[in-house]
TORKOL-4160 file (C-alpha; in steps of 0.2 Angstrom, whole numbers, padded with zeros to 4 digits, m for minus):
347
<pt num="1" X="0587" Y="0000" Z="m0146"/>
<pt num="2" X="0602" Y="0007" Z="m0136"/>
<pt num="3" X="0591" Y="0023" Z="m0132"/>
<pt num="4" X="0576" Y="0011" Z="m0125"/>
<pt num="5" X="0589" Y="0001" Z="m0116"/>
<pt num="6" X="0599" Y="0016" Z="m0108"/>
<pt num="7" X="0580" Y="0023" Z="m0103"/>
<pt num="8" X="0576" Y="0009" Z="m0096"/>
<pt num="9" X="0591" Y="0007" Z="m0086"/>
<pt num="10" X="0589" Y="0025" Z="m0079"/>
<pt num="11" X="0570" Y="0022" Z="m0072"/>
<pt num="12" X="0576" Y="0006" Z="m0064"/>
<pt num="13" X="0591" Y="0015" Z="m0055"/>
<pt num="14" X="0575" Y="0030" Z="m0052"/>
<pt num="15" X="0565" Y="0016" Z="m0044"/>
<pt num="16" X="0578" Y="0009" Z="m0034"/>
<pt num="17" X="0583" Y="0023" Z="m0027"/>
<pt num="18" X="0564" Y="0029" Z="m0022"/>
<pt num="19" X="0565" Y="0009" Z="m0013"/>
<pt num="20" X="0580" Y="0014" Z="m0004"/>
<pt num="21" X="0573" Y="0032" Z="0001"/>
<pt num="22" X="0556" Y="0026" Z="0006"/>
<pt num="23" X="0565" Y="0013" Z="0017"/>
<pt num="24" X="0577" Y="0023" Z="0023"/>
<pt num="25" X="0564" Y="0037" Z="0030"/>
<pt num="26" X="0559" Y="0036" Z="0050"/>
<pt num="27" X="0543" Y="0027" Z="0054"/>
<pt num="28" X="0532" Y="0039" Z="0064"/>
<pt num="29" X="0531" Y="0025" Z="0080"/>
<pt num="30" X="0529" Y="0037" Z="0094"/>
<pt num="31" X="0517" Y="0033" Z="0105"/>
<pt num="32" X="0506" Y="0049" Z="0109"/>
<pt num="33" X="0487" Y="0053" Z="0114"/>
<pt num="34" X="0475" Y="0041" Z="0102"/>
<pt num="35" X="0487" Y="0030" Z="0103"/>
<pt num="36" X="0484" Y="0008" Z="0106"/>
<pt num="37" X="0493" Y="0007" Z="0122"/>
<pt num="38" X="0505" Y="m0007" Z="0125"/>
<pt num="39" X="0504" Y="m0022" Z="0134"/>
<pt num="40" X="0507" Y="m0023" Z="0152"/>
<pt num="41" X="0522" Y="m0037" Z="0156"/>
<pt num="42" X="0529" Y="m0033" Z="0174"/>
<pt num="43" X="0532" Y="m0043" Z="0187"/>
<pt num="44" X="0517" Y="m0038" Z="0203"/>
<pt num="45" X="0521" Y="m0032" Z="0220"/>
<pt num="46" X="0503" Y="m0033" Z="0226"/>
<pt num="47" X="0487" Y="m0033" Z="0214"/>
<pt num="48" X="0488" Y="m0041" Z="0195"/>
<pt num="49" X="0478" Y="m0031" Z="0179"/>
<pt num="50" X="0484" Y="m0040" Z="0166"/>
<pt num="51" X="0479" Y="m0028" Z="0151"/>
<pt num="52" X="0471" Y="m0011" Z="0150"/>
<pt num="53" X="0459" Y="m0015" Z="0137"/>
<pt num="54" X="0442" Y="m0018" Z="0146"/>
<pt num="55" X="0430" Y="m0007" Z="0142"/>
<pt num="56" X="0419" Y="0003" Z="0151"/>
<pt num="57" X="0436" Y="0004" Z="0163"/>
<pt num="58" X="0446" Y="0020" Z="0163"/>
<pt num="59" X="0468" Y="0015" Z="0168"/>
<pt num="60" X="0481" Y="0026" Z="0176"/>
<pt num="61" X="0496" Y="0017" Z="0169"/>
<pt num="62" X="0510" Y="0030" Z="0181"/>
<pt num="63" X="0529" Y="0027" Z="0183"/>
<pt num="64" X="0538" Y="0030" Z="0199"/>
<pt num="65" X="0553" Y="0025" Z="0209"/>
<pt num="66" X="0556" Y="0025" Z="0228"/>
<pt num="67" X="0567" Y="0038" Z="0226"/>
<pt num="68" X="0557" Y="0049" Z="0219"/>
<pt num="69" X="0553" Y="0066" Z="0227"/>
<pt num="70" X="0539" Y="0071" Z="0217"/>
<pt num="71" X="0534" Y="0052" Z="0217"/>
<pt num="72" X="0530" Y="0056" Z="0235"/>
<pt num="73" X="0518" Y="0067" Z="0232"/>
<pt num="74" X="0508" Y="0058" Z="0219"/>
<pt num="75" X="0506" Y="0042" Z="0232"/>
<pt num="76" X="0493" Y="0050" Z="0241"/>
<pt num="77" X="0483" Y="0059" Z="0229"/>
<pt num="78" X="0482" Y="0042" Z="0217"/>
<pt num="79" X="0479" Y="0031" Z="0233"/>
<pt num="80" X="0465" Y="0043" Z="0235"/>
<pt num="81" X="0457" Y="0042" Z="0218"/>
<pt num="82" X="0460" Y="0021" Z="0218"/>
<pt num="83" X="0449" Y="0020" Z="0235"/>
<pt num="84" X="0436" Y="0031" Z="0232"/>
<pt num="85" X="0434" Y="0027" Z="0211"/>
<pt num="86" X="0438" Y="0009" Z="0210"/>
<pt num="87" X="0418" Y="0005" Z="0210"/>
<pt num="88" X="0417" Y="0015" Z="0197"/>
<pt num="89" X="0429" Y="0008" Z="0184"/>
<pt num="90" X="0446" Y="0016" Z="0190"/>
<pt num="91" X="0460" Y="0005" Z="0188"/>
<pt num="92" X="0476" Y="0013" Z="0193"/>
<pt num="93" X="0494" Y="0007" Z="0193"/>
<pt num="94" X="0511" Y="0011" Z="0198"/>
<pt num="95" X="0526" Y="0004" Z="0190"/>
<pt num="96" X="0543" Y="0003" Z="0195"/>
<pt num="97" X="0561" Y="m0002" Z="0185"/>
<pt num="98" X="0568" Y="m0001" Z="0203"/>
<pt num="99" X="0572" Y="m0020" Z="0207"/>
<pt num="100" X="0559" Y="m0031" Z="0217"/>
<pt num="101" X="0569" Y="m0030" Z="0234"/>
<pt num="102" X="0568" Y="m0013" Z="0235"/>
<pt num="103" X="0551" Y="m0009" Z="0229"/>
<pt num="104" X="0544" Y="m0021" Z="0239"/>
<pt num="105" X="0546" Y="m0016" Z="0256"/>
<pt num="106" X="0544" Y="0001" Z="0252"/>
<pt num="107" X="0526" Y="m0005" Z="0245"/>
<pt num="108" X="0523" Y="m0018" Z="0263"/>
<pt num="109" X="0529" Y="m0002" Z="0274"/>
<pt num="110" X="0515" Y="0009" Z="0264"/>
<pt num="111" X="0500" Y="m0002" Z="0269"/>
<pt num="112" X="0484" Y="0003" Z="0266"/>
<pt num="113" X="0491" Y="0020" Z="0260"/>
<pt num="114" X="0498" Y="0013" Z="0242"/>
<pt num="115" X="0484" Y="0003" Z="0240"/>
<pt num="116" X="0482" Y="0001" Z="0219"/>
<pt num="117" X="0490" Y="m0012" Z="0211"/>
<pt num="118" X="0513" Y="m0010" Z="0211"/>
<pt num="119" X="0522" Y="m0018" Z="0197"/>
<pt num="120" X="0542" Y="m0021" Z="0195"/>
<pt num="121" X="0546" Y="m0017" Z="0175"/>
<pt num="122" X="0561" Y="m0031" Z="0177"/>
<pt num="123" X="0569" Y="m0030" Z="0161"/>
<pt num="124" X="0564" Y="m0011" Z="0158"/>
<pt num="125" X="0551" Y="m0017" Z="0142"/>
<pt num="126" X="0538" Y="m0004" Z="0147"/>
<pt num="127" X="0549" Y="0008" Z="0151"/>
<pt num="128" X="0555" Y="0006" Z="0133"/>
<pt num="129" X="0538" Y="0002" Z="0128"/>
<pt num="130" X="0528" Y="0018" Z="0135"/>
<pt num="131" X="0541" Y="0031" Z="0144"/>
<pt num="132" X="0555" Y="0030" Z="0131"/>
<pt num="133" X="0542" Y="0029" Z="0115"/>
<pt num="134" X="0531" Y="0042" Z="0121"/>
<pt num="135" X="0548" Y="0051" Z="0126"/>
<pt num="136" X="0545" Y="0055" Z="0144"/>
<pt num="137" X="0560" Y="0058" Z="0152"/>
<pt num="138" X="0554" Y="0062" Z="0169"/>
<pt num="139" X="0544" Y="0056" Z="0182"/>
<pt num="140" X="0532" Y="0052" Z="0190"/>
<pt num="141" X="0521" Y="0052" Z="0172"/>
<pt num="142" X="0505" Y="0045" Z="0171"/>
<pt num="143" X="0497" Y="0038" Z="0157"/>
<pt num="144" X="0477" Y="0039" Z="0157"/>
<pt num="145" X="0469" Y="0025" Z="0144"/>
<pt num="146" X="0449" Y="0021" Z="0138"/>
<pt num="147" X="0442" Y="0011" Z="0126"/>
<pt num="148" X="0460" Y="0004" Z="0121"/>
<pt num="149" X="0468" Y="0024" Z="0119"/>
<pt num="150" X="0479" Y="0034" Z="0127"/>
<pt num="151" X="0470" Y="0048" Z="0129"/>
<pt num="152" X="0483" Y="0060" Z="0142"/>
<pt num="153" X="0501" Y="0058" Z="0143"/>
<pt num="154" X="0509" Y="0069" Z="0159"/>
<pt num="155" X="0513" Y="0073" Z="0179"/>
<pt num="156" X="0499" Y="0066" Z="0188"/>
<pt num="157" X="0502" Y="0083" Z="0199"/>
<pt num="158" X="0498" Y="0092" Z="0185"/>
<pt num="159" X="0483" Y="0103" Z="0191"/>
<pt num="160" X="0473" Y="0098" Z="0175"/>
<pt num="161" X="0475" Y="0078" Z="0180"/>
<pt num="162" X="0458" Y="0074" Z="0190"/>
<pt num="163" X="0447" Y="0086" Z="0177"/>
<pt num="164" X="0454" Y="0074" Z="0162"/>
<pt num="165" X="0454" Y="0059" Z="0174"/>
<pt num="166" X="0437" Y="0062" Z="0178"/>
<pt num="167" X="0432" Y="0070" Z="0162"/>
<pt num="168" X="0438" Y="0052" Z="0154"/>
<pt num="169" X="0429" Y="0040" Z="0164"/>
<pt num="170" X="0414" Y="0049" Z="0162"/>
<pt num="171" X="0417" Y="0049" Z="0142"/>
<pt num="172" X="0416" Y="0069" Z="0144"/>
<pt num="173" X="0433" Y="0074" Z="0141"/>
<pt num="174" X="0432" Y="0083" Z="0126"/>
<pt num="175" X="0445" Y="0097" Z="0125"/>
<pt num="176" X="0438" Y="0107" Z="0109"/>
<pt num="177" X="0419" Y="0106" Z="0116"/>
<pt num="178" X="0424" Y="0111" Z="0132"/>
<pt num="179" X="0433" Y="0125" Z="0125"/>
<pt num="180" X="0417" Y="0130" Z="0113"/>
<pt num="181" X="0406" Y="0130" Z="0128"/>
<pt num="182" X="0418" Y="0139" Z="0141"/>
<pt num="183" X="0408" Y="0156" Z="0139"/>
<pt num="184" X="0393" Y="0150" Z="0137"/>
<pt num="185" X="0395" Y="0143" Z="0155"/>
<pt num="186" X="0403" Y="0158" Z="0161"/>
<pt num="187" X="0387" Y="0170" Z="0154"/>
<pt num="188" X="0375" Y="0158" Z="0160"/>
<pt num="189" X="0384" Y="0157" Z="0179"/>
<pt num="190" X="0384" Y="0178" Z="0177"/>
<pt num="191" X="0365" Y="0178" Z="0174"/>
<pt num="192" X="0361" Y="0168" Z="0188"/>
<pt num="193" X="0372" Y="0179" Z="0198"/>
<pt num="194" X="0360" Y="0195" Z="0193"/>
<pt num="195" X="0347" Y="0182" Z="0197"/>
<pt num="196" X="0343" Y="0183" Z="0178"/>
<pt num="197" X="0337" Y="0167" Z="0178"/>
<pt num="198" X="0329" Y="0164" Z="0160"/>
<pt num="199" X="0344" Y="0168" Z="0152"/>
<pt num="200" X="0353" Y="0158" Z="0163"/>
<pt num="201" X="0343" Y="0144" Z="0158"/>
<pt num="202" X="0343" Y="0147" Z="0138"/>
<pt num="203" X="0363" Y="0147" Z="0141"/>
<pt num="204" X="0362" Y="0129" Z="0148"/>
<pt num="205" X="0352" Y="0125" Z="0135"/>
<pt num="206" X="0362" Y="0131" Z="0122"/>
<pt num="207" X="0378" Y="0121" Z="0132"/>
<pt num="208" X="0369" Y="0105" Z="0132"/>
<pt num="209" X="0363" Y="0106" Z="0111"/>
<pt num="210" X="0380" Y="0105" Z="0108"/>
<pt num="211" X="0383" Y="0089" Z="0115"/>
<pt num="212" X="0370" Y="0082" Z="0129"/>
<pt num="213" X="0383" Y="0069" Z="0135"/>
<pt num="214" X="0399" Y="0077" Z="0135"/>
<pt num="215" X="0390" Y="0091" Z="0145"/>
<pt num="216" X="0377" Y="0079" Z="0155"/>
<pt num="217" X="0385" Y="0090" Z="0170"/>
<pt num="218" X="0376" Y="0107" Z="0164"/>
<pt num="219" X="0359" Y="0097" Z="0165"/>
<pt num="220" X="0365" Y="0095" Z="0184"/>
<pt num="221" X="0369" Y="0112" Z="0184"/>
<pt num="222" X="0353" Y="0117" Z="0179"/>
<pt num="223" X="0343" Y="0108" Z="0189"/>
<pt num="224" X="0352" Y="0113" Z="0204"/>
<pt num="225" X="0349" Y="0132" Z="0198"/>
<pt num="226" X="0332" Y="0130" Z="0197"/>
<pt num="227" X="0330" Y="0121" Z="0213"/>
<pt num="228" X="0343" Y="0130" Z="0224"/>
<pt num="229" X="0342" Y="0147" Z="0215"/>
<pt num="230" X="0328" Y="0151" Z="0208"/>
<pt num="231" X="0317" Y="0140" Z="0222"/>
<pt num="232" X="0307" Y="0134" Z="0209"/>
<pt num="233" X="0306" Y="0113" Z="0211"/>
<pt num="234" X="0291" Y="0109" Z="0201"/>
<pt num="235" X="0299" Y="0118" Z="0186"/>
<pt num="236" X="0316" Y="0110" Z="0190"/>
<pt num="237" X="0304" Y="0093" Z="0193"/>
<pt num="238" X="0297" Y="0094" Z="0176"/>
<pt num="239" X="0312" Y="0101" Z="0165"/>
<pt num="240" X="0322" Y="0085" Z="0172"/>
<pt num="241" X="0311" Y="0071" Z="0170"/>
<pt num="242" X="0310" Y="0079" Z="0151"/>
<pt num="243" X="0330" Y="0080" Z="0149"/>
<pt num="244" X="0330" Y="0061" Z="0159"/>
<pt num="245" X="0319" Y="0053" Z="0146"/>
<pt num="246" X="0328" Y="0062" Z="0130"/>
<pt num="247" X="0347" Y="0055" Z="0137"/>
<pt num="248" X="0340" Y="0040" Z="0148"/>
<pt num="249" X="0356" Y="0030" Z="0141"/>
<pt num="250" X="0368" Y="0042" Z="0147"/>
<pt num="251" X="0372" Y="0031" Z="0161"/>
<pt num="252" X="0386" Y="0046" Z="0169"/>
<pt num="253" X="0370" Y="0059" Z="0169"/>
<pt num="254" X="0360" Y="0047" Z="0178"/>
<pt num="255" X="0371" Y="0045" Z="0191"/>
<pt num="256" X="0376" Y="0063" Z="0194"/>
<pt num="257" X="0359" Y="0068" Z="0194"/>
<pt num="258" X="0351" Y="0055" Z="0206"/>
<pt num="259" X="0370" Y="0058" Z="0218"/>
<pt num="260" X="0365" Y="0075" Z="0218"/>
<pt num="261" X="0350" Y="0074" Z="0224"/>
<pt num="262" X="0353" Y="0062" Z="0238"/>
<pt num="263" X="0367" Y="0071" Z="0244"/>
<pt num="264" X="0371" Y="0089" Z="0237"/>
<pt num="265" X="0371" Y="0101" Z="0253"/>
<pt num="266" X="0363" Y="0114" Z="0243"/>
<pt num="267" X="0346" Y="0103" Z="0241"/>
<pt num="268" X="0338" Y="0104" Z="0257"/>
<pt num="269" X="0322" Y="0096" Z="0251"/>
<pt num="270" X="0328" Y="0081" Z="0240"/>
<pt num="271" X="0318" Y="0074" Z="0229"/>
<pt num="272" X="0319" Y="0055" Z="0231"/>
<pt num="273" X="0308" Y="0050" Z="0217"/>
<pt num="274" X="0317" Y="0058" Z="0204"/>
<pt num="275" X="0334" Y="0051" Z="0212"/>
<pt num="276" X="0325" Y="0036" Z="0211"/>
<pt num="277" X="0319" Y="0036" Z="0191"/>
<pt num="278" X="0339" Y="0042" Z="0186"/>
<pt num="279" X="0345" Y="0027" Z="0197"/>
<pt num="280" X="0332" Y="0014" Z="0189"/>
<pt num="281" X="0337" Y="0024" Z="0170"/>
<pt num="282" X="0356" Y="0018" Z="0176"/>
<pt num="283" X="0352" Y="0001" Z="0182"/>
<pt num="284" X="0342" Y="m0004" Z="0167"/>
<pt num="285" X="0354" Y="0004" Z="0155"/>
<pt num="286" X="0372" Y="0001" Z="0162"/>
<pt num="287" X="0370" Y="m0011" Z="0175"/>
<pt num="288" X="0384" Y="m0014" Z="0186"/>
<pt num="289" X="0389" Y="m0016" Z="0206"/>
<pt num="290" X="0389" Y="0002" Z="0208"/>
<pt num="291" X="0373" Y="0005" Z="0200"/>
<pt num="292" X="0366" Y="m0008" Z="0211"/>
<pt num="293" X="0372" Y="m0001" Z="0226"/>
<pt num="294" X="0368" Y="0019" Z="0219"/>
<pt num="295" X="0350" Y="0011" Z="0217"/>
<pt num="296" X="0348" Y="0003" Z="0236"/>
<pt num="297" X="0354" Y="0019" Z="0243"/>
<pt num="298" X="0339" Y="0027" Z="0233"/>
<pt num="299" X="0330" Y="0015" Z="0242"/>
<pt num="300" X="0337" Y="0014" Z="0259"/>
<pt num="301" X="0333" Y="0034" Z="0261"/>
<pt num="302" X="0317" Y="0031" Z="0255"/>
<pt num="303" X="0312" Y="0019" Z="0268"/>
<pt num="304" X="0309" Y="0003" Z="0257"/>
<pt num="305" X="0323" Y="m0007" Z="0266"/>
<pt num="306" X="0319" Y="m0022" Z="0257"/>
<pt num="307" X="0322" Y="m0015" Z="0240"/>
<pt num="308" X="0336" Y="m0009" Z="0246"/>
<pt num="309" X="0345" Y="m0025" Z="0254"/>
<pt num="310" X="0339" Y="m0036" Z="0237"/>
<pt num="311" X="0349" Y="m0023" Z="0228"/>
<pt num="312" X="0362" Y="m0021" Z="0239"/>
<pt num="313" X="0364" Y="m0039" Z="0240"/>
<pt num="314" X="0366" Y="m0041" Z="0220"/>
<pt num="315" X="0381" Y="m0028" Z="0220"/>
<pt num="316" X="0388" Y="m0038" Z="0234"/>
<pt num="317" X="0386" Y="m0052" Z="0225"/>
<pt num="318" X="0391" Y="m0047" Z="0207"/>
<pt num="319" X="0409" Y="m0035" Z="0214"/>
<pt num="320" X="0427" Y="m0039" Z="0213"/>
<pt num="321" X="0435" Y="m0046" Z="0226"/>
<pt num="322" X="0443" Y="m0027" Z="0232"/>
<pt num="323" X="0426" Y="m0020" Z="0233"/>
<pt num="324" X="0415" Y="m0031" Z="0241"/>
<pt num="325" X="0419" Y="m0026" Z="0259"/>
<pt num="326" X="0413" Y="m0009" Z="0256"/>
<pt num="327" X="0398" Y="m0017" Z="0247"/>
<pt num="328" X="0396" Y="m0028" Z="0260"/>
<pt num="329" X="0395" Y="m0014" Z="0276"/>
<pt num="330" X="0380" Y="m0006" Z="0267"/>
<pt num="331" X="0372" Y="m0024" Z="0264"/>
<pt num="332" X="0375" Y="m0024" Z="0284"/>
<pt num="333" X="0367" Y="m0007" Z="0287"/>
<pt num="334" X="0353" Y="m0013" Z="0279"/>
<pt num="335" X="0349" Y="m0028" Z="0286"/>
<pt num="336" X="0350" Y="m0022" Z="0302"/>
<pt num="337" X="0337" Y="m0011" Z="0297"/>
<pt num="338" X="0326" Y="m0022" Z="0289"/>
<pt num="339" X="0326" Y="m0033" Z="0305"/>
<pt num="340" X="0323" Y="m0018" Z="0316"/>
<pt num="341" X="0306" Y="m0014" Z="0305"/>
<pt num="342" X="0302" Y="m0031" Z="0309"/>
<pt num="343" X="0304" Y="m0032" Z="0326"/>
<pt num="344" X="0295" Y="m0016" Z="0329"/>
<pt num="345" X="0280" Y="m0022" Z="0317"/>
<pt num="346" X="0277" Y="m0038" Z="0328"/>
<pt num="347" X="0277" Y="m0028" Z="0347"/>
């Protein structure tokens, strides 16, 4: 009886002592890439995003102070990628721990030149909530978030920043792929150098069966090889419409290939029917302003000027409030177009 009891004694002491140690051991809380990010709770300077969770958007969450050197730097560049990908899903963000009195005139005097939305962190929460727990001691940092992850933690004038910016919104970013198919690439840009062009072609080919939409870009590639290179357009014709209807829900693919055609300046004879199909592949599958808009350009340069204005008219109509003006110029261009058609049909 006294052996069960003193047994017993010594595996609750052996449990309590497991409790205490599994209590006692640090929690793994550090926020890191693959991470939820956290909420955003500062006061705004100009602009409002009230979380960074919508999909089909891709966020630059960056701190930064006025005081900031480096800080300066950065400015331009993200100002750059706000104005010319906003349309596209880009939402980026500054964010300050500075006090609003200072932050705010720095931000009037800027203008038009720090045009993203600018955030005062007042009590310092997301500093504590994403510098401190993601242990970032420097700025500026950026943090780069899609489809509720943190998918890139650093500098934003890290040379790498617009490949993963851009890699992410277009749901390509894929560092183990990208690393597979790096020779690949490079065998396949050496074989159209020799003018080897078959091989070349099997290279893409092999690229794109690994995965068609991370690398929808080497079908672009392709194309434009056998277009610019090897001057074969009906080849290049027939092999895309192929690749078009295997990946039409690839709504990134789409859009590169119907942009490169209307405006790559190695395509001098620009096949506006196949720009056309990618853009109408895009419209029907991921439907939004800018594939409005990519759709009544298709239009515009193929002369059917009131396709285009309807279209043009439905991104207008359908874009935030930051984006309509450019939307709006277009709609303009076009108008002014249709009305010139008119006026010259009834002389």
């Amino acid at each position: 009886m006294i052996r069960f009891e003193f047994r017993a004694l010594i595996a609750a002491a052996l449990a309590s002592i497991a409790t205490l140690t599994s209590s006692a051991a640090p929690q793994d809380d550090q926020l890191k890439i693959g991470s939820a990010p956290p909420p955003i709770t500062v006061d705004w300077v100009q602009g409002n995003v009230s979380d960074v969770t919508t999909a089909g958007k891709t966020y630059v969450v960056e701190f930064w102070a006025t005081w900031c050197g480096p800080c300066m730097r950065s400015i331009p560049h993200l100002n750059e990628l706000h104005s010319k990908y906003k349309s596209k899903g880009l939402v980026i963000m500054g964010i300050s721990d500075e006090d609003m009195g200072t932050v705010k005139p720095f931000v009037t005097k800027k203008s038009s030149a720090m045009s993203y939305p600018v955030g005062v962190d007042r009590d310092r929460g997301m500093k504590q909530a994403w510098m401190e727990a993601a242990k970032q001691n420097g700025i500026p940092c950026a943090f780069i978030v899609r489809d509720s992850k943190i998918v890139w933690i650093g500098n934003p004038l890290d040379p790498n920043f617009d490949n993963v910016l851009l890699g992410t919104m277009s749901g390509r970013y894929n560092p183990a792929l990208t690393k597979k198919a790096e020779p690949i690439l490079r065998a396949a840009k050496d074989a159209v150098r020799i003018k080897n062009f078959q091989d070349a072609y099997k290279h893409y080919d092999s690229v794109l069966a690994i995965d068609p939409v991370v690398f929808g870009n080497v079908a672009v590639m392709k194309y434009k090889t056998m277009v610019v290179d090897a001057k074969d357009p009906v080849a290049a014709r027939k092999w895309m419409y192929q690749f078009m209807t295997l990946q039409s829900r690839d709504g990134t693919t789409m859009r590169e290939i119907a942009e490169t055609v209307l405006n790559d300046n190695q395509i001098t004879e620009r096949d506006l029917e196949l720009a056309r199909d990618a853009a109408l592949y895009l419209n029907n599958f991921n439907s939004s302003p800018a594939a409005s808009a990519l759709l009544a350009e298709v239009y515009y340069r193929q002369g059917q000027l009131e396709k285009a204005s309807e279209f043009q008219l439905q991104a207008w109509m359908s874009a935030d409030a930051d984006e309509k003006a450019d939307f709006k110029r277009a709609l303009d261009l076009y108008k002014k177009a249709v009305a010139s058609k008119a006026a010259a049909a009834s002389k």
